[in-house]
KOLGUNU-360281 format. One record per residue: residue number from 1; x negated, y negated, z negated of N, C-alpha, C in turn. Coordinates in nm, 2 decimals. Each point is the difference from the previous one (the first is absolute). Layout:
! KOLGUNU-360281
(NUM, (X, Y, Z), (X, Y, Z), (X, Y, Z))
...
! end
This chain:
! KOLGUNU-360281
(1, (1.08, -2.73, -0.52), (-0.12, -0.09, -0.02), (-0.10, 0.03, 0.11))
(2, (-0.08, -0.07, 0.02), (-0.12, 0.02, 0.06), (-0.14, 0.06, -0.02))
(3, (0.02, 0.12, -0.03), (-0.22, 0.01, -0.05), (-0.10, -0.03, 0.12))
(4, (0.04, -0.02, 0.15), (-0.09, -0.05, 0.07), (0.08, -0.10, 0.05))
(5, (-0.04, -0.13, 0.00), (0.02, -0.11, 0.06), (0.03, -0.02, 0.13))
(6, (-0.16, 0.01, 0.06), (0.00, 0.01, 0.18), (-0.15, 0.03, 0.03))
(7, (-0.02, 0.02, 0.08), (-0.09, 0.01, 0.03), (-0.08, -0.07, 0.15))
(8, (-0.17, 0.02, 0.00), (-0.04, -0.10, 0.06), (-0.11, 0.13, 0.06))
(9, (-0.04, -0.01, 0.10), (-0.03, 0.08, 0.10), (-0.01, 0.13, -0.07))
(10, (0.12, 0.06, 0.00), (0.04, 0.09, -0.08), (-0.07, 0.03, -0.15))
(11, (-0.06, -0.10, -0.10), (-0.01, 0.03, -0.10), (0.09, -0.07, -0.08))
(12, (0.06, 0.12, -0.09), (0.09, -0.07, -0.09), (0.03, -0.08, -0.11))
(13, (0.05, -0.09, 0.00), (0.01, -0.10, -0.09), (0.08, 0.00, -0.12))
(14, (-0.05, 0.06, -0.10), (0.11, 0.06, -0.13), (0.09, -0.14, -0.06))
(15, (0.11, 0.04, 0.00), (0.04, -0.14, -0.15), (-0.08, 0.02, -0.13))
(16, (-0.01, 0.09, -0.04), (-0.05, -0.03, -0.13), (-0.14, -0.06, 0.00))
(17, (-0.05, 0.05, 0.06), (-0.17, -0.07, 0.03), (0.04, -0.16, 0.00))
(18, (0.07, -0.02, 0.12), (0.02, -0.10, 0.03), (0.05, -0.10, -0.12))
(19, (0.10, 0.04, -0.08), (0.06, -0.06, -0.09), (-0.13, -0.04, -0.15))
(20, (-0.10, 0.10, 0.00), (-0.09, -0.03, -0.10), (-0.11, -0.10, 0.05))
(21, (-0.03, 0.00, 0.12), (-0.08, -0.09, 0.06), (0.08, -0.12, -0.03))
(22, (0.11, 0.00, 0.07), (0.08, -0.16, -0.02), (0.00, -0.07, -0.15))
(23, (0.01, 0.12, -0.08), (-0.02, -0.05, -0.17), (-0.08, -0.03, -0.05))
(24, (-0.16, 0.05, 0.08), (-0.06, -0.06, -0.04), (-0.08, -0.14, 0.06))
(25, (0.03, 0.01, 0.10), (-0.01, -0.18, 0.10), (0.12, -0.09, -0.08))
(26, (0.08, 0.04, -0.06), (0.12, -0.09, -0.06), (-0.06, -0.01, -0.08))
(27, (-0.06, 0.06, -0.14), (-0.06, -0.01, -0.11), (-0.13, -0.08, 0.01))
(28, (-0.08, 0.03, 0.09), (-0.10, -0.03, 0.02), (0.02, -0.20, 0.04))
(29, (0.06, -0.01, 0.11), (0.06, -0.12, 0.01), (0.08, -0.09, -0.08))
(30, (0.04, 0.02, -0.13), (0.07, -0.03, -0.09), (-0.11, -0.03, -0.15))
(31, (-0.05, 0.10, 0.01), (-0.08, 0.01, -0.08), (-0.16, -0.14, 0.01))
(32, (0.00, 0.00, 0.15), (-0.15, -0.08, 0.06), (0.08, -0.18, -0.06))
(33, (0.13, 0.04, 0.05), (0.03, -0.14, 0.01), (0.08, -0.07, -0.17))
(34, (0.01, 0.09, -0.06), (0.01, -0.07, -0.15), (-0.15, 0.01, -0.06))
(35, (-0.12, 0.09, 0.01), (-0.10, 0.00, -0.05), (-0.09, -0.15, 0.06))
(36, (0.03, -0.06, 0.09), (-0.09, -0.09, 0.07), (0.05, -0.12, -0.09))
(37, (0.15, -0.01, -0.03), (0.06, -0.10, -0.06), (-0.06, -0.05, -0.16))
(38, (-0.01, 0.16, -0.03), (-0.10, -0.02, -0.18), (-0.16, 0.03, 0.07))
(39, (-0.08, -0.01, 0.10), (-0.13, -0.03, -0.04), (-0.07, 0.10, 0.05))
(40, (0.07, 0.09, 0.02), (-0.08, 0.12, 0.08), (-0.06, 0.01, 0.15))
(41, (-0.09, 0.02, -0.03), (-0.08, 0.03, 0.15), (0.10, 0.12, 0.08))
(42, (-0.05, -0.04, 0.12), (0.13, 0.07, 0.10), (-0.09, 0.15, 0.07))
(43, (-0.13, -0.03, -0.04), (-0.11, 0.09, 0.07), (0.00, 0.14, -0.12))
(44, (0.01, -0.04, -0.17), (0.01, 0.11, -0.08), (0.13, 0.01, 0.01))
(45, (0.08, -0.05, -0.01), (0.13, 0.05, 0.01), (0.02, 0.11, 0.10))
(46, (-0.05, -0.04, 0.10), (0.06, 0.16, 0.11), (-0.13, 0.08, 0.01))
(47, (-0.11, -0.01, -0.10), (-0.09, 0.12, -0.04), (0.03, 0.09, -0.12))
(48, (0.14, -0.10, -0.10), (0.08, 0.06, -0.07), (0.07, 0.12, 0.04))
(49, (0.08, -0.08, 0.06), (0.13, 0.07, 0.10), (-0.05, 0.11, 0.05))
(50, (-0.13, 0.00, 0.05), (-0.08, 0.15, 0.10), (-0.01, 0.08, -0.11))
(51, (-0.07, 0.00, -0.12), (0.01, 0.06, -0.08), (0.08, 0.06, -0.10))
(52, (0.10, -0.04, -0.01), (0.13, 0.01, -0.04), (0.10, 0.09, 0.06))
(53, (-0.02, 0.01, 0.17), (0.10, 0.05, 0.06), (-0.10, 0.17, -0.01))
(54, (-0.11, -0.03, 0.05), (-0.07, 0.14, -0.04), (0.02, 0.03, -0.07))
(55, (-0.04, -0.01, -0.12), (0.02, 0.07, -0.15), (0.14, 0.03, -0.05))
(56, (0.06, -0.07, 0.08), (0.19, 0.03, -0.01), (0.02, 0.11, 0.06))
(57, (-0.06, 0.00, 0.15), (0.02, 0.18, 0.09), (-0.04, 0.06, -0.09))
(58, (-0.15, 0.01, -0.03), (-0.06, 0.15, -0.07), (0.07, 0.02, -0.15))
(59, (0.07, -0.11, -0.08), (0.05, 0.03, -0.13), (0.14, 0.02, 0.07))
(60, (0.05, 0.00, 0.05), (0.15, 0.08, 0.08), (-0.01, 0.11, 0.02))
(61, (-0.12, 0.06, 0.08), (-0.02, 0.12, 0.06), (-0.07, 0.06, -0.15))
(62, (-0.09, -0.03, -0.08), (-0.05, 0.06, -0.11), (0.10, 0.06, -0.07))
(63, (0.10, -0.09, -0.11), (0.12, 0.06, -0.05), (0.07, 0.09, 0.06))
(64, (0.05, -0.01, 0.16), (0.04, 0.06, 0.06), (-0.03, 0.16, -0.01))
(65, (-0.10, 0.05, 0.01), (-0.12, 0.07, -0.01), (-0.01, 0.10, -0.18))
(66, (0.01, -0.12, -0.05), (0.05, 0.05, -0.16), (0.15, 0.03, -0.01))
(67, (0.07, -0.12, 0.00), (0.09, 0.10, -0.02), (0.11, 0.12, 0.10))
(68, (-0.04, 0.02, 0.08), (0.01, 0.14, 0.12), (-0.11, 0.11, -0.01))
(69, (-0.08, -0.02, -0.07), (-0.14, 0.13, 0.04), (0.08, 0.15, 0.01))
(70, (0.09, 0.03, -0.10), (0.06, 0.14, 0.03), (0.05, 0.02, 0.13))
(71, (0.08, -0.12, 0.06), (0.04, 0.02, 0.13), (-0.11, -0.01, 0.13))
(72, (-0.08, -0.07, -0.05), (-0.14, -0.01, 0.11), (-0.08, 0.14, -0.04))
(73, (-0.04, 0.04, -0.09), (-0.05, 0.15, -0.03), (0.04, 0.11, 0.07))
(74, (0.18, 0.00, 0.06), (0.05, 0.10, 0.01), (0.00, -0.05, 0.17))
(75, (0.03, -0.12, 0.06), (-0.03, 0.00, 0.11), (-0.06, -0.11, 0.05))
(76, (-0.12, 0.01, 0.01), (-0.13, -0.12, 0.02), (0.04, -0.06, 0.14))
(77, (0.11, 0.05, 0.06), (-0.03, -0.06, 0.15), (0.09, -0.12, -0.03))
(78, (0.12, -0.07, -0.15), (-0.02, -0.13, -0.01), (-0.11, -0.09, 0.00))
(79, (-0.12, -0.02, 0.03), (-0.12, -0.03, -0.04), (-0.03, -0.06, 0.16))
(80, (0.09, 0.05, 0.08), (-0.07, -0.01, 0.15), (0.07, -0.11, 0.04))
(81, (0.11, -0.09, -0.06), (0.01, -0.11, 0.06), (-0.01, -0.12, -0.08))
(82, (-0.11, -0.07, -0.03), (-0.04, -0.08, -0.08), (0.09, -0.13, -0.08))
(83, (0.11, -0.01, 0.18), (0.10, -0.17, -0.05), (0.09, 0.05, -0.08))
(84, (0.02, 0.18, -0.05), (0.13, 0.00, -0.07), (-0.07, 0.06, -0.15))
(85, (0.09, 0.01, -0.07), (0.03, -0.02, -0.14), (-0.11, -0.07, -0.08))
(86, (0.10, -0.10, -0.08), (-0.06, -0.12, -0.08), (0.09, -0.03, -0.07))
(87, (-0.08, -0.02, -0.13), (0.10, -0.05, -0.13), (-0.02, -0.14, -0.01))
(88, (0.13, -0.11, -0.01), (-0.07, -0.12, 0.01), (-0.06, -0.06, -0.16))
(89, (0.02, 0.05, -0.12), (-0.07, 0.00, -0.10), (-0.13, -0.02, 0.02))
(90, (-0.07, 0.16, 0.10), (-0.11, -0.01, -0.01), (-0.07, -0.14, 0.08))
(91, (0.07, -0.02, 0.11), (-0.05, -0.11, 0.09), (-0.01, -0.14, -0.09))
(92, (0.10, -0.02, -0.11), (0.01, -0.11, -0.09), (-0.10, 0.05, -0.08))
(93, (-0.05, 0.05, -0.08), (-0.11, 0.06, -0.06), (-0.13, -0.05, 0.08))
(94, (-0.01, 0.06, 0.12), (-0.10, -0.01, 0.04), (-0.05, -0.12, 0.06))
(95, (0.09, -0.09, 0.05), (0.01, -0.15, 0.04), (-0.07, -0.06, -0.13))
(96, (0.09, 0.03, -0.12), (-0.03, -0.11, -0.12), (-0.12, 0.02, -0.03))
(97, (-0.05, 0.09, 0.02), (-0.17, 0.07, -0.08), (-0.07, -0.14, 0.08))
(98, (-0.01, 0.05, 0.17), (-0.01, -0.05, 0.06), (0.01, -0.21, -0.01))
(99, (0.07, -0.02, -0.04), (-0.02, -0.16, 0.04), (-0.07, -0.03, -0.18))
(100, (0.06, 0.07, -0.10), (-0.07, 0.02, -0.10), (-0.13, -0.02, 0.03))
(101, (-0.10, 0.09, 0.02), (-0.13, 0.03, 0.05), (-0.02, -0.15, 0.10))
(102, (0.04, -0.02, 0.09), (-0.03, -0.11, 0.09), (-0.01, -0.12, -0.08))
(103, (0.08, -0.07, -0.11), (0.06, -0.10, -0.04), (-0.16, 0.01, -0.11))
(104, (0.02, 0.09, -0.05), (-0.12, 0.00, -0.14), (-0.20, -0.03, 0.11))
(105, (0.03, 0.10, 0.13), (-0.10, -0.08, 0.08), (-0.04, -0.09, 0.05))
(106, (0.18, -0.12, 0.02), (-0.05, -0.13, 0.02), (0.02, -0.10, -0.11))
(107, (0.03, 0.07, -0.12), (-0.02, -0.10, -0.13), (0.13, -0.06, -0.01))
(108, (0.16, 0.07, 0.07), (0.07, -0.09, 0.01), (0.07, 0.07, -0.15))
(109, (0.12, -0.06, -0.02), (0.09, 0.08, -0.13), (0.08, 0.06, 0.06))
(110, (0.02, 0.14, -0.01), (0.04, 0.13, 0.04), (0.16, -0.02, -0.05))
(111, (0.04, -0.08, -0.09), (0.15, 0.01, -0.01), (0.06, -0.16, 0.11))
(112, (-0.07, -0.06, -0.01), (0.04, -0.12, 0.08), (0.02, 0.07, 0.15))
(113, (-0.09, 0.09, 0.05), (0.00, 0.03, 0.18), (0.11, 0.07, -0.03))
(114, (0.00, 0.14, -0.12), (0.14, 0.03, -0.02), (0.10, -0.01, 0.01))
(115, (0.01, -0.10, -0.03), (0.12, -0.09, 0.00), (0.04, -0.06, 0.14))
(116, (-0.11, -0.03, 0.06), (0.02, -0.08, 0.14), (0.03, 0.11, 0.12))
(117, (-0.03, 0.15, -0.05), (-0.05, 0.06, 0.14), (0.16, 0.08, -0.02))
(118, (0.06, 0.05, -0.12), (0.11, 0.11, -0.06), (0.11, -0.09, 0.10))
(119, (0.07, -0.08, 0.02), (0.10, -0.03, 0.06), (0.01, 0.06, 0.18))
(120, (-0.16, -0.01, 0.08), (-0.01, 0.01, 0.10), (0.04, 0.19, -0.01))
(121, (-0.07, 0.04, -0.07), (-0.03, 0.16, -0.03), (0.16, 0.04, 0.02))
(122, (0.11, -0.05, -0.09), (0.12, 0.05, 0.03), (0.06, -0.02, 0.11))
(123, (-0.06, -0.12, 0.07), (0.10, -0.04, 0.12), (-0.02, 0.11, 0.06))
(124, (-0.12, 0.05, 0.04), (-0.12, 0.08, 0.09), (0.07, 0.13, -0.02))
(125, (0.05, 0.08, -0.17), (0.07, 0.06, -0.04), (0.11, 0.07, 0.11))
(126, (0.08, -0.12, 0.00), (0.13, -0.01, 0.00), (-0.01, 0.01, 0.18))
(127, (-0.05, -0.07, 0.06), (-0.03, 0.03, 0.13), (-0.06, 0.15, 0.05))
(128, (-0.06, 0.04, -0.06), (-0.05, 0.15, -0.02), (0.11, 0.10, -0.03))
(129, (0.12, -0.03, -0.04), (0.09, 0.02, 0.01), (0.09, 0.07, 0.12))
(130, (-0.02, -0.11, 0.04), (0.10, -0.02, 0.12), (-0.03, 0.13, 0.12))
(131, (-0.15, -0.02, 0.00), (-0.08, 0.14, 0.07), (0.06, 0.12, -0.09))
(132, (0.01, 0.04, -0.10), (0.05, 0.12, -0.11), (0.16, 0.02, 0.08))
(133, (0.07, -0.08, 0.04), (0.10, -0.01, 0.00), (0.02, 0.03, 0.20))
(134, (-0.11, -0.03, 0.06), (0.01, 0.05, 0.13), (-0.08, 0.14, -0.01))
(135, (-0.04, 0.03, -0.04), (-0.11, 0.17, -0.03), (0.13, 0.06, -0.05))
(136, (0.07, -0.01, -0.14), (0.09, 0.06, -0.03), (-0.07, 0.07, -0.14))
(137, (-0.12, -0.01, -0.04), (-0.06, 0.06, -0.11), (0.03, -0.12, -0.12))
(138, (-0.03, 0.06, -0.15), (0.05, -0.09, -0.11), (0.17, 0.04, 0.03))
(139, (0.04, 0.07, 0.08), (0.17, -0.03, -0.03), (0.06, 0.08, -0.12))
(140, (0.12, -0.05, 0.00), (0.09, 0.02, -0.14), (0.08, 0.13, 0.04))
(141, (0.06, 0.06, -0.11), (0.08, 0.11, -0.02), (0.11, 0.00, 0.12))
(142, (0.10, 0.08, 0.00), (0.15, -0.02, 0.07), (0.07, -0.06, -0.09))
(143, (0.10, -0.06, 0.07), (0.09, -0.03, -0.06), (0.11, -0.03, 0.11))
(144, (0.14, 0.00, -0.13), (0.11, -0.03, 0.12), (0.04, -0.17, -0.04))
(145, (-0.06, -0.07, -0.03), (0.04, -0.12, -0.03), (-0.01, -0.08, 0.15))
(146, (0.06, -0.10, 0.03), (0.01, -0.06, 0.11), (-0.10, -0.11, 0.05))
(147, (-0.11, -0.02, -0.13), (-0.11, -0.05, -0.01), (-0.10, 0.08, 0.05))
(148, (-0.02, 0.08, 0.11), (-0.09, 0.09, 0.06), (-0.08, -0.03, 0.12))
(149, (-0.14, 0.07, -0.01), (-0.07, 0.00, 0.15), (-0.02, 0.19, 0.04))
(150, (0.03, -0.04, 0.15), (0.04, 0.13, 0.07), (-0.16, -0.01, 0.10))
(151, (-0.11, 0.13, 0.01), (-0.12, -0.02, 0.06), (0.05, 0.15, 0.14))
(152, (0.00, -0.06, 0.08), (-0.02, 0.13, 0.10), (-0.12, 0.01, 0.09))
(153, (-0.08, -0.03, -0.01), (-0.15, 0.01, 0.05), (-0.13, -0.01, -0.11))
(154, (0.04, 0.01, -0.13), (-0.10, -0.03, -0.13), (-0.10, 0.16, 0.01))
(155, (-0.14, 0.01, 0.00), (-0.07, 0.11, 0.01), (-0.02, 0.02, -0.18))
(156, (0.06, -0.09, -0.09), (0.03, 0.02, -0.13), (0.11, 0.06, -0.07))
(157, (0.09, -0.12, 0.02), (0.15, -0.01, -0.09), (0.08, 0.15, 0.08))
(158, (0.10, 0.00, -0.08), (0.09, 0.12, 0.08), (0.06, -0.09, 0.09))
(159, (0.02, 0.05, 0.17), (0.11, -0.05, 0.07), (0.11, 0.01, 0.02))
(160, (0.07, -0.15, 0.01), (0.17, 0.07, 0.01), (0.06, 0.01, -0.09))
(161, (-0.06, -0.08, -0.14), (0.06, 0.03, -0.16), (-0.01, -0.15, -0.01))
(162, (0.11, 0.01, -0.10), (0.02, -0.19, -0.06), (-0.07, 0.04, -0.11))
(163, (-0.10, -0.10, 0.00), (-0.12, 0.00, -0.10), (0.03, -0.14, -0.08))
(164, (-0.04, -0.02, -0.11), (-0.01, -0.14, -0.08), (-0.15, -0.09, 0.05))
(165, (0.08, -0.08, 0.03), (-0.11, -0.08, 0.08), (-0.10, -0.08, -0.10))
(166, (-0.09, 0.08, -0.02), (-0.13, -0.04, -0.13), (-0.06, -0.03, 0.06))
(167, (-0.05, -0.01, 0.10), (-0.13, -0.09, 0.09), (0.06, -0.13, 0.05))
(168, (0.13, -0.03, 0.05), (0.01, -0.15, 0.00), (0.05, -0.09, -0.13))
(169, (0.07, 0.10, -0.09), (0.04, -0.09, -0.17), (-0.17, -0.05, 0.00))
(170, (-0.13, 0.11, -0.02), (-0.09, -0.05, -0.06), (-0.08, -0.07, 0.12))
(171, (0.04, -0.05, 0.13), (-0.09, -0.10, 0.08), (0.09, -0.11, -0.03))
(172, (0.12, -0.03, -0.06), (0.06, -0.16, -0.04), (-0.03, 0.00, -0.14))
(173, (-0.01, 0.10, -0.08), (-0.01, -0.02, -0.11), (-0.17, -0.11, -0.04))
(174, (-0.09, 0.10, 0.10), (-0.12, -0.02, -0.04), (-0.09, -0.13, 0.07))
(175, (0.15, -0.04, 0.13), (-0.03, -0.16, 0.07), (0.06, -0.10, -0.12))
(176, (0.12, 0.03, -0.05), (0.02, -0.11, -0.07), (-0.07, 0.01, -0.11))
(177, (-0.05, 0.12, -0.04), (-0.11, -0.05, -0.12), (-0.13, -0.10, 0.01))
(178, (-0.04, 0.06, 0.09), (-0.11, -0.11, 0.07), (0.02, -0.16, 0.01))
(179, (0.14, -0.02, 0.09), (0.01, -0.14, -0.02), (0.07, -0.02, -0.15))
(180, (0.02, 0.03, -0.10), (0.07, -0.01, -0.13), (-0.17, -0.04, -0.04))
(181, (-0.10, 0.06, 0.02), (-0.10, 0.00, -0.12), (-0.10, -0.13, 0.10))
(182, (0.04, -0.08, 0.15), (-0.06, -0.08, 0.01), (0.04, -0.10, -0.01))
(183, (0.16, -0.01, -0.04), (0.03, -0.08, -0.08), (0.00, -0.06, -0.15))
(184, (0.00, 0.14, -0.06), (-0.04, 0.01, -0.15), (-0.17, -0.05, -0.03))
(185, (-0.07, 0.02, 0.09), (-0.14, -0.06, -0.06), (-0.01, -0.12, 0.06))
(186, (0.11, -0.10, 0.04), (-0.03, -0.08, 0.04), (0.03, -0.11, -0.14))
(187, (0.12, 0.06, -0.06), (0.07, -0.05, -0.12), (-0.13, 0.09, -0.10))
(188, (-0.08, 0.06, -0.06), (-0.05, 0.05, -0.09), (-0.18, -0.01, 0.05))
(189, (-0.07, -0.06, -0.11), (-0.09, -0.01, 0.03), (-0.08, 0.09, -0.12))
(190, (0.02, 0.07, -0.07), (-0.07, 0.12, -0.07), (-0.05, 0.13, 0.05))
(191, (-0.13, 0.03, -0.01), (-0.06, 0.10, 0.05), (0.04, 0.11, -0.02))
(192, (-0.01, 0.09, 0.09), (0.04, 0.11, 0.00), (0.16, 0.03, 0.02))
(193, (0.12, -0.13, -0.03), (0.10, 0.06, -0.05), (0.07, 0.01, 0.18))
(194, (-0.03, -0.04, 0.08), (0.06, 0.07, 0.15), (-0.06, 0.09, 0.02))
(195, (-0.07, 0.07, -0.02), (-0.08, 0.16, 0.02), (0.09, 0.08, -0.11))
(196, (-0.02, -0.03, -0.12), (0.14, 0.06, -0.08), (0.12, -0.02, 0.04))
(197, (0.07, -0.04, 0.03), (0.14, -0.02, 0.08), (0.00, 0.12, 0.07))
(198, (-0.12, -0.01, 0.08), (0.07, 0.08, 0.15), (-0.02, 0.19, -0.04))
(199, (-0.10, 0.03, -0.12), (0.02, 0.10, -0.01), (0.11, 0.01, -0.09))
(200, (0.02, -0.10, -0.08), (0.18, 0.07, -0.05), (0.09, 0.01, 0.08))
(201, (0.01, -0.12, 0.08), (0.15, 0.03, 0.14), (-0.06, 0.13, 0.06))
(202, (-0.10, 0.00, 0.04), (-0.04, 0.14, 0.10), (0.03, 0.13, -0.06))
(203, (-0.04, -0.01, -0.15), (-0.04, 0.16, -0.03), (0.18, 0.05, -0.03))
(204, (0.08, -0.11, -0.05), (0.15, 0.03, -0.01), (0.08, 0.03, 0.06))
(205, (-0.04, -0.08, 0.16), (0.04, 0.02, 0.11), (-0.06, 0.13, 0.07))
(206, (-0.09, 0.05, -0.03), (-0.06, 0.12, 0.08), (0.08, 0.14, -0.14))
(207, (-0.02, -0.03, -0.07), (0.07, 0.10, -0.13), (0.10, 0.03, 0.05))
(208, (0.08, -0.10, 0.02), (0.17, 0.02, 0.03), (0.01, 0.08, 0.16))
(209, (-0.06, -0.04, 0.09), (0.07, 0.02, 0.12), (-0.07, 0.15, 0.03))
(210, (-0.10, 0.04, -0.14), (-0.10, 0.15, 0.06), (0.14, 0.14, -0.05))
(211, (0.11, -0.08, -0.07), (0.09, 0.06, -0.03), (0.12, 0.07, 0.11))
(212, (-0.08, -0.07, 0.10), (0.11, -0.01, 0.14), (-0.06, 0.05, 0.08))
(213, (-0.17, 0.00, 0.02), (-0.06, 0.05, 0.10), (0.03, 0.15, 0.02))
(214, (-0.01, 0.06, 0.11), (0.01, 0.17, 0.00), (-0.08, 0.05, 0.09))
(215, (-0.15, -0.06, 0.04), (-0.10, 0.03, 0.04), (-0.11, 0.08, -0.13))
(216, (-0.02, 0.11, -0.02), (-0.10, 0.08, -0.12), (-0.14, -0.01, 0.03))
(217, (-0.01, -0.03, 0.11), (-0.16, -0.04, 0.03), (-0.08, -0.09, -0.16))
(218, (0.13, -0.11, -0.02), (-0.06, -0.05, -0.13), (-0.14, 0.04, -0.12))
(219, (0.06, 0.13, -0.04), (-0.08, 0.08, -0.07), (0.14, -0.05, -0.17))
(220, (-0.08, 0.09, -0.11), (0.13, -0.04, -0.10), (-0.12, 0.02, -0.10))
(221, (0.04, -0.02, -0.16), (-0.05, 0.00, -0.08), (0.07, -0.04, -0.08))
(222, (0.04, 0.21, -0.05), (0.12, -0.05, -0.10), (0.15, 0.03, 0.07))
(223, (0.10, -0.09, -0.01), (0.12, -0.03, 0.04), (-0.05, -0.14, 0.07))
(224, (-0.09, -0.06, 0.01), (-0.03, -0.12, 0.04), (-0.02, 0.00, 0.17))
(225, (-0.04, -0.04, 0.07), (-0.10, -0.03, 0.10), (-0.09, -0.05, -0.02))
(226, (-0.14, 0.01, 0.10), (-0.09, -0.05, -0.05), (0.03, -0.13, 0.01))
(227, (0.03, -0.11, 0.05), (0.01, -0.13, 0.00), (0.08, -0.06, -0.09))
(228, (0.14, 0.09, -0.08), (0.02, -0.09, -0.13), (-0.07, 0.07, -0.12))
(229, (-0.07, 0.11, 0.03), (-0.08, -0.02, -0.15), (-0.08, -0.13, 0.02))
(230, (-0.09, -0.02, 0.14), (-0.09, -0.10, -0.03), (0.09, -0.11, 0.00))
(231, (0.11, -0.05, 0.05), (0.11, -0.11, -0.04), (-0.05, -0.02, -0.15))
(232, (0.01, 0.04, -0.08), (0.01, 0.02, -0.14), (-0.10, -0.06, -0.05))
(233, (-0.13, 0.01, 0.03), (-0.09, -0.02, -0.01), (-0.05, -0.17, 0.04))
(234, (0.05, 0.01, 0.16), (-0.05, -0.16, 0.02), (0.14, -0.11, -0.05))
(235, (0.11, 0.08, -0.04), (0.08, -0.08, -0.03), (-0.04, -0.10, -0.16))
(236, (-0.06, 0.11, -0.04), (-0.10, -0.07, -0.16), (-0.09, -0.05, 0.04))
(237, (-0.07, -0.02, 0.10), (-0.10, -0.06, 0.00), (0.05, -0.13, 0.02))
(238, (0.10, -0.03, 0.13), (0.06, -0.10, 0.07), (0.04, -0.10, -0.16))
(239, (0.03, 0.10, -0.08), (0.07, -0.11, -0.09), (-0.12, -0.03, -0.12))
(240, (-0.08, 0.08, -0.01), (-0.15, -0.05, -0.04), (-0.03, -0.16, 0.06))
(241, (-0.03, 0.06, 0.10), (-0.07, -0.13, 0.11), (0.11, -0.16, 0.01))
(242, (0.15, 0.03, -0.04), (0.09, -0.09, 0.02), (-0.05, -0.10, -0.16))
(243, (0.04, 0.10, -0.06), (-0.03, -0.06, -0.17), (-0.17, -0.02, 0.00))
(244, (-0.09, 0.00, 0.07), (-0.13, -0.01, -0.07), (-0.06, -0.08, -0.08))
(245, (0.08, -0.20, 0.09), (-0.02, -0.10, -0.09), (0.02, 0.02, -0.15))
(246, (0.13, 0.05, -0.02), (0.02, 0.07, -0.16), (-0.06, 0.04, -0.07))
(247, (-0.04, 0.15, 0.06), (-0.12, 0.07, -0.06), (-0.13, -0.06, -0.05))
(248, (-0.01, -0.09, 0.11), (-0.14, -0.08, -0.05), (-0.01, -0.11, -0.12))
(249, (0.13, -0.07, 0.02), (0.05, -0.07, -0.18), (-0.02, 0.06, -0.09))
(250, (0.03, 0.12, 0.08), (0.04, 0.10, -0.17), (-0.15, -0.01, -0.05))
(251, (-0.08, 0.07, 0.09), (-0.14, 0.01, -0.05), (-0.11, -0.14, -0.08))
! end
């Protein structure tokens, strides 16, 4: 793989940087252009977006932070390069507060932008990916299966070992979820239930494949990792928010 792209008057041009920027200009552009279609101003929209993508760094790097402190305790000089370790929970956490907060400021309904913005978020995902997958971090265990990625320049993964390739299963997994859920709310017009969708496909799909990862940076809790205990968690919520119409008959 590639961790530096190329470079331009000798400063270098990382894939992974590169691949999260693209995610988010693809998100962001996907996102501008179905929001304009239902009524949205194009000017909050990408004052959304700004705030959203911030609050997604610092809740990446926050968790990140929590769950590693013993390892940052023991050697603080992780601390000295700011673009690495991030949990993308936290970044989804921190996003959602985020357009949450924004949506309740412009009086709009916080499950309807939900709904509108969750499809772009996975594509952006899944493209973020692809960068994981040129860095070599997020990689999977060994294996001898013939389904393998081999990294000989990774400043992460081990090199020279057939690894299970968990960074590109989860950048198609997490593109076709994207286009699956903007097709699905195109057919479903109930609030909230494309924002529930994507944390059930997500959190089952991140559950399963943390089974494969063999990066410990993770952090654990339990026999768990930290990301499918919280799996667990937004997976009930996901199906809260799916059934809500229900819930509210009931009442």
């Amino acid at each position: 793989m590639r961790p530096e792209l190329f470079r331009i008057s000798n400063i270098p041009i990382y894939g992974y940087g590169t691949m999260i920027a693209l995610g988010i200009i693809t998100a962001v552009t996907i996102l501008n252009y179905r929001g304009k279609k239902r009524g949205y101003d194009e000017d909050s929209l990408l004052n959304m977006e700004i705030f959203a993508v911030v609050a997604g760094v610092l809740g990446g790097k926050l968790l990140y932070l929590i769950t590693d402190l013993k390892d940052i305790i023991k050697n603080p000089a992780l601390l000295k390069d700011f673009g690495q370790g991030f949990v993308v929970y936290g970044s989804i956490i921190g996003g959602a507060l985020a357009v949450f907060l924004y949506a309740k400021h412009k009086k709009w309904d916080f499950l309807k932008i939900f709904d509108l913005a969750i499809p772009s978020v996975a594509i952006a995902q899944g493209i973020g990916r692809i960068g994981c997958t040129l860095a070599g971090c997020c990689y999977g265990v060994e294996t001898t299966l013939p389904f393998y990625i081999k990294f000989t320049n990774s400043p992460y993964a081990p090199n020279n070992v057939h690894l299970i390739p968990t960074e590109p299963i989860s950048a198609v997994y997490d593109v076709l979820m994207g286009l699956f859920l903007i097709w699905f709310a195109k057919k479903n017009k109930k609030d909230g239930r494309v924002f529930g969708l994507y944390l059930c496909i997500y959190s089952v799909g991140r559950f399963i494949i943390e089974f494969f990862r063999g990066d410990d940076i993770r952090g654990f809790i339990g026999f768990l990792s930290t990301s499918q205990f919280i799996s667990i968690f937004t997976f009930l919520i996901g199906i809260f928010l799916f059934n809500l119409d229900k819930f509210k008959k009931a009442d």
